[in-house]
N, C-alpha and C positions, 0 to 999 in steps of 0.2 A: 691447142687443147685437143684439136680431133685428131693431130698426128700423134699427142698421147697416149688418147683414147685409142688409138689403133694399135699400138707398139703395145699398150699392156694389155689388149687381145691376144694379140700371139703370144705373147708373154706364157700369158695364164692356158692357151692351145700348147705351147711346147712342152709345158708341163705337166701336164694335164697326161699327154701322149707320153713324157717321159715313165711316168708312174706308172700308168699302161703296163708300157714296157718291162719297166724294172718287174711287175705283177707276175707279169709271163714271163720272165725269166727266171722267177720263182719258182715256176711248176715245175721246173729241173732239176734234177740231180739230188733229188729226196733220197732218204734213206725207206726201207722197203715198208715201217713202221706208219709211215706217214700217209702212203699209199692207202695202205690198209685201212687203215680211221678213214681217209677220204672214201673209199667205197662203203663202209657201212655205214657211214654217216651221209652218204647222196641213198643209199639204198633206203634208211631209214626217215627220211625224208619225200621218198617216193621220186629221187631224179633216177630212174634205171640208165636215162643215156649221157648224164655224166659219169656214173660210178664203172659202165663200160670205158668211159675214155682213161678215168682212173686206172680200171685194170689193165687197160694196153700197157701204161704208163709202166705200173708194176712188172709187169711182164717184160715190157723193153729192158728195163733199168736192172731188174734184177729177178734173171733168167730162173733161179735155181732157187730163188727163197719158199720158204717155208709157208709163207704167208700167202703164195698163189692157189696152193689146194686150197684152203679152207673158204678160200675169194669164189674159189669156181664153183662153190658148192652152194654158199651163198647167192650166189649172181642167179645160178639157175633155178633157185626156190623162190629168186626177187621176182624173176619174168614169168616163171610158171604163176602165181599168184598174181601178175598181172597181165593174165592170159595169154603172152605172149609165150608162144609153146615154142615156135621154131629159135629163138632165142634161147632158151632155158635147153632145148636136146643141145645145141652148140656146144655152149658149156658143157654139157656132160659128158658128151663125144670127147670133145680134147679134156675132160678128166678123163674118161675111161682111158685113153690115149697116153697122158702121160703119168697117172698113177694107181694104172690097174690091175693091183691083186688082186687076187681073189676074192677077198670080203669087200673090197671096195668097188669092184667092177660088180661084183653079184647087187650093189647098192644102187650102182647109178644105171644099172641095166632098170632095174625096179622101178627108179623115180623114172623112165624114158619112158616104161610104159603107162605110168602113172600121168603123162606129160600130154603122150600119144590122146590119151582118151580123155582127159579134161578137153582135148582141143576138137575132140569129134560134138561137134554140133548140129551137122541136119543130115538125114539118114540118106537122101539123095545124092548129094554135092559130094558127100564125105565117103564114099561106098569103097574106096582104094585103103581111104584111112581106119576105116574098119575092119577090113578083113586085113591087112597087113599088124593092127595090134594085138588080133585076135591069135594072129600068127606067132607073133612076138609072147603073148601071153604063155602060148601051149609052151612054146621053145623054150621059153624061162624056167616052167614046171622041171622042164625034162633037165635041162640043165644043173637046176638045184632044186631038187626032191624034197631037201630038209630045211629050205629056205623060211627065217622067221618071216617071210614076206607073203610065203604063198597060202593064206586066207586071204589076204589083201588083193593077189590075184586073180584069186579066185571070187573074191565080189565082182573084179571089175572085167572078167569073160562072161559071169553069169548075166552081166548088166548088157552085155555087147551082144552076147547069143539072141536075148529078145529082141533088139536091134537089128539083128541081123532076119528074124525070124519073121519080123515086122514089116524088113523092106522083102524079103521073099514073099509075101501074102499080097504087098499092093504089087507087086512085078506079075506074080499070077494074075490078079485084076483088069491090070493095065492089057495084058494082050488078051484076056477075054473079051475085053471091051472091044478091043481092034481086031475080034474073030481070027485070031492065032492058037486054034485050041492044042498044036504041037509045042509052040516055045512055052506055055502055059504048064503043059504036062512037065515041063524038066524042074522047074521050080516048085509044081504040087507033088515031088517027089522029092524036094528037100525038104519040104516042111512035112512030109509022112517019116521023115528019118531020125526028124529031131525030137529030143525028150522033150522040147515043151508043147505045148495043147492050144484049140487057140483061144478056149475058155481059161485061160490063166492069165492072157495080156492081152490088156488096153491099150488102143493108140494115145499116148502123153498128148497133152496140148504144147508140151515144152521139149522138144528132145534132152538141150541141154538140162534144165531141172530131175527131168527122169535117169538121167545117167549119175548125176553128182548126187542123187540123195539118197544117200549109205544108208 
């Protein structure tokens, strides 16, 4: 009987393992269709890092389908809504990369900025990623003058100029405190250059909060 009981252990382990198998040999050789459902349906469900393995998948299997723009588009509105920012520019880089016209790159340039500054969170840490979207912002303007985007831009430099105006006010602070009244001077001449006043902003209790609320 226990040499029974052992033989239909493996039994039921071989097949067990067999099934396994057969499962993952399944995830091969889909057609592009199939892909596609399996990303918007891990997306929609909230697995972002299956629907990325999804898309390798897609992409492996079929290079040139039609179904990978609209994947890429989606993937990086999935990670940007789940804060993951440097995920979500990824995506938009290899769209822009591989299908950027004109109207489409002038799109995904937009959401990167849009990307960029959801992800700026504390005015100190982030001082590289501010002033480089702020940069990105103006570039954009100049770029596309007529763009249906730039209000949108233009909320989120106005949002970033205080930010910036903000960390220029405690930067002058800070080396007053530490009796630096030259490094002091270079920054109480950025905030005499700038159109805002400093009876117009309050230091946020929330960086993030004060930037996201249009």
């Amino acid at each position: 009987m226990k040499k029974f009981g052992y033989f239909a252990l493996v039994a039921i382990i071989l097949f067990m393992n067999g099934c396994s198998s057969k499962n993952e040999m399944a995830e091969y050789n889909k057609p592009a269709i199939y892909w596609y459902q399996k990303i918007v349906k891990s997306v929609s469900l909230g697995n972002l890092d299956k629907a990325d393995e999804y898309f390798t998948s897609l992409q492996s299997e079929h290079i040139s389908s039609p179904f990978i723009e609209e994947a890429m588009l989606i993937l990086a509105q999935a990670h940007m809504d789940n804060e993951e920012y440097l995920m979500a520019n990824f995506y938009l880089d290899e769209y822009i990369k591989r299908f950027g016209t004109s109207k489409k790159r002038e799109f995904a340039e937009y959401m990167k900025i849009k990307s960029s500054f959801l992800g700026f969170k504390n005015i100190n840490r982030d001082q590289k990623l501010l002033q480089d979207t702020i940069s990105n912002a103006i570039y954009f303007k100049k770029k596309y003058p007529n763009s249906e985007f730039n209000p949108l831009i233009e909320t989120i430099l106005t949002k970033l100029y205080m930010a910036e105006y903000i960390l220029n006010r405690n930067i002058v602070e800070l080396y007053l405190r530490r009796d630096k009244p030259k490094a002091a001077l270079v920054y109480e001449q950025k905030l005499k250059k700038s159109w805002l006043k400093d009876n117009e902003i309050s230091i946020p209790k929330s960086w993030y909060d004060f930037l996201i609320e249009w």
